[in-house]
N, C-alpha and C positions, 0 to 999 in steps of 0.2 A: 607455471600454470596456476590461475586463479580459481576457486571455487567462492559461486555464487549461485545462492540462492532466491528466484524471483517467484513471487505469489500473483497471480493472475497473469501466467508464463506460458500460457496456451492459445492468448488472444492478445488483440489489438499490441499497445506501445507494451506490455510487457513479454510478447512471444518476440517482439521488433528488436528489444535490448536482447533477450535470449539468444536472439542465428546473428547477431553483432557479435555475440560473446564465443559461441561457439564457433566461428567462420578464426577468430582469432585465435583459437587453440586452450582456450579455456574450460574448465569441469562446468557445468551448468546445471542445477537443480529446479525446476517448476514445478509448481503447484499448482492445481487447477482442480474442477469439481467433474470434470467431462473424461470420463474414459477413450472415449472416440478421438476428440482432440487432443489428449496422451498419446495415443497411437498414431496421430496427423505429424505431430512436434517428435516421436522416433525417427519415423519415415524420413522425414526432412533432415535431421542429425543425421541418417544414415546415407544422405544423398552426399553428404559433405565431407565423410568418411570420420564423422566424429562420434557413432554411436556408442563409445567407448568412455565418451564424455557428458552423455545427454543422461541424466536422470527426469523420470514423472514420476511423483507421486498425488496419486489420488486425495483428496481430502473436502471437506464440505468445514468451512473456516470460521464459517456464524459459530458453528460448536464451539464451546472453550475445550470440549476431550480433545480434539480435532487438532488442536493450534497446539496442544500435549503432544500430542503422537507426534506431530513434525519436529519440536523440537527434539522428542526422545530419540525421534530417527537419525535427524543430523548430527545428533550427538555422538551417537553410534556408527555411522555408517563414513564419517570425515570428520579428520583430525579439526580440523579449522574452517572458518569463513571469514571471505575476504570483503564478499559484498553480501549485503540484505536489501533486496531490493520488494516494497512492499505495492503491488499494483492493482490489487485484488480489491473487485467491488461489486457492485450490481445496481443501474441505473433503471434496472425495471420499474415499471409504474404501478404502483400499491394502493388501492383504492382506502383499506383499513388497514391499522396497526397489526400486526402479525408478530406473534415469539414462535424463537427458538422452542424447543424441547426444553431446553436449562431455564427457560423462561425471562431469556433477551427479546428485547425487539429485533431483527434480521438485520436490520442497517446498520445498529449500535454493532450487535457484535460482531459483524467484518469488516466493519468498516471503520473499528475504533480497535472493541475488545481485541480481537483478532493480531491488531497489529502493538499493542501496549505486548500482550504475548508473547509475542514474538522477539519483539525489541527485549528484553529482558532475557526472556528464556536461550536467548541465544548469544549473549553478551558475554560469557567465556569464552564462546566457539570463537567470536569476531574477532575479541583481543591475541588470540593466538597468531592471527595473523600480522603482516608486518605494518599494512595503511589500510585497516577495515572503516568501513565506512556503511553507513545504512543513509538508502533515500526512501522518504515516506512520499508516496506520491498522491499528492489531494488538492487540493487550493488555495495556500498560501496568500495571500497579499488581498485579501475579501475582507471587507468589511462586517460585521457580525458579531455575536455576542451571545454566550451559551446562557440557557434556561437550565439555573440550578435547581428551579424548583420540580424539572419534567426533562431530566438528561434523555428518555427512551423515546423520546416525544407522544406518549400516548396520548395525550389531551390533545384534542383535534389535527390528527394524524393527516400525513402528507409525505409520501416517500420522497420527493423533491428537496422540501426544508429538510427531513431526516438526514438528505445525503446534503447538504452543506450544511445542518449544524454537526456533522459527522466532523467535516473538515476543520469546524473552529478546536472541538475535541482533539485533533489531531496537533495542531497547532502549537497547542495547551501541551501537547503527551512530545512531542521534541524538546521543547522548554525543562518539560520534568525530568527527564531522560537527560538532560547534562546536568541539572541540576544537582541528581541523584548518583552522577558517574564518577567516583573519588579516585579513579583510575584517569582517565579521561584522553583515552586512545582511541578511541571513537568518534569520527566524524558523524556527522546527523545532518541532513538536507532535506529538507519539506521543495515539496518540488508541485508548484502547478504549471499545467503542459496547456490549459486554456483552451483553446477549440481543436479536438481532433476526429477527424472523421472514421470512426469507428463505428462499428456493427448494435453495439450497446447505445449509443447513445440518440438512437431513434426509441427506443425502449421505453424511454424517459416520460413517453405520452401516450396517452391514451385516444384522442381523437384523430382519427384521419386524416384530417386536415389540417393537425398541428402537426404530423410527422410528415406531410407535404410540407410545410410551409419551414420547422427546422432542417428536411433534410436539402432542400433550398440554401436556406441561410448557411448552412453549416459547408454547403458545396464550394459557397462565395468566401467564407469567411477562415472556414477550417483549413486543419493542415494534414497532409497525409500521414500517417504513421510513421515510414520513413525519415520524412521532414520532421516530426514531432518529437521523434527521441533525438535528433544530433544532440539538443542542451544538453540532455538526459547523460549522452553518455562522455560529452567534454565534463561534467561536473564528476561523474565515478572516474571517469581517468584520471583527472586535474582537479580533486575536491579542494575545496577551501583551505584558510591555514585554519579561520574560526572553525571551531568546534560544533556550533551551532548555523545555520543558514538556512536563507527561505529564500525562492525564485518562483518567479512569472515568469516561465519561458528563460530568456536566457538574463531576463532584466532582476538583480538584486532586489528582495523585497526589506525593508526598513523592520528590524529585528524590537523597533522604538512602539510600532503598532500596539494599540491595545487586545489584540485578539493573541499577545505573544506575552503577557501580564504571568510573570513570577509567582506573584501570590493565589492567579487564577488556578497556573498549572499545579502548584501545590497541593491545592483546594480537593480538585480532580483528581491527584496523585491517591491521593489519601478516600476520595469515594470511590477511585477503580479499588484499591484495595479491599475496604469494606464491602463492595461489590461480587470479588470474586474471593473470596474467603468461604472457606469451605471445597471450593473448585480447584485451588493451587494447591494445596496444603494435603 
């Protein structure tokens, strides 16, 4: 039996891999910010006879304490982790820049901080396992290029741009993350799933008429959740030999890309640290 842990495990492609996981007779751990759909993701473990295997825990994951306490929990509460599966985001529409409490921008830190956190804080837990493996799930294979001079994007703010220059950050933070693994038992998969028809991503707009007209396109174009995680989950059963990988759905993304640059991730490695110093420590 596998123990895996998925962040945004109470919705859309990550509640999808969760009743994949559990219908198979695996431990399953979710994280999500909704008490209610905690109690939706029991119910249904308990329809399956697995509530013996379904964990929620509650968590609000912009916090960097937040993305603490999970690791402190899993540490505590199981021996090991086999998968880290990172799904957790918010495609709601921001008209202004907004922090955290710790005084993040909201996109940044769950949708970067959040997962740099994680990846790390729980890189003992993974290695204990026999083929642990983490998929960061964002947008891989995008063209793009981070603003070193405004990582939070506050200069003419755009929750949109925030959440894909989130994704080149991400990018960057797989690259670091092998870079930095002198172990290197850890597989790492940057995973973009491309058009999924989910509940979130009408959120994404604010005019009426633009959520007419994407949830249109997305009806024609998108794929059901279902259909959206199979890559998802041929890649955690049958991960790579590389250590490092990026996919667009099920098609290889070229590792050669500029948005996957050595010296960028390094760059970033070393401002998330100066970043969250004081926070870790």
């Amino acid at each position: 039996m596998k123990t895996i842990l998925i962040t945004g495990g109470t919705d859309g492609m990550g509640k999808g891999v969760a009743m994949h996981f559990l219908k198979k007779g695996d431990r399953v751990i979710v994280v999500g910010s909704s008490s209610a759909k905690g109690d939706i993701f029991y119910n249904e473990a308990r329809q399956l006879g697995a509530e013996g295997r379904a964990f929620f825990i509650k968590a609000n994951l912009s916090l960097i304490k937040e993305n603490q306490r999970i690791v402190e929990e899993v540490k505590r509460r199981f021996n090991s982790l086999d998968m880290l599966i990172l799904c957790a985001a918010s495609l709601k529409f921001r008209k202004t820049y907004s922090e955290t409490q710790e005084g993040f921008e909201i996109t940044f830190g769950l949708y970067y901080l959040s997962r740099y956190i994680l990846s790390y804080g729980l890189k003992e837990c993974l290695e204990k396992a026999e083929n642990p493996v983490i998929m960061n799930v964002c947008a891989p294979g995008m063209k793009g290029t981070v603003n070193w001079d405004d990582l939070q994007n506050k200069n003419n703010f755009d929750s949109q741009k925030a959440q894909f220059h989130g994704s080149r950050l991400n990018d960057l933070l797989g690259v670091s993350f092998i870079q930095n693994d002198t172990i290197g038992k850890i597989k790492y998969i940057l995973f973009n799933p491309w058009a999924v028809q989910t509940s979130g991503v009408m959120e994404m707009y604010e005019q009426p008429m633009m959520k007419i007209m994407m949830k249109l396109m997305y009806k024609i174009i998108g794929k059901s959740v279902e259909k959206a995680i199979i890559p998802i989950i041929e890649l955690l059963e049958n991960p790579p030999e590389n250590s490092l990988s990026a996919y667009k759905q099920q098609k290889e993304v070229s590792l050669e890309m500029e948005t996957f640059d050595k010296d960028n991730a390094k760059k970033l490695f070393d401002k998330t640290v100066q970043l969250l110093k004081g926070f870790l420590e």
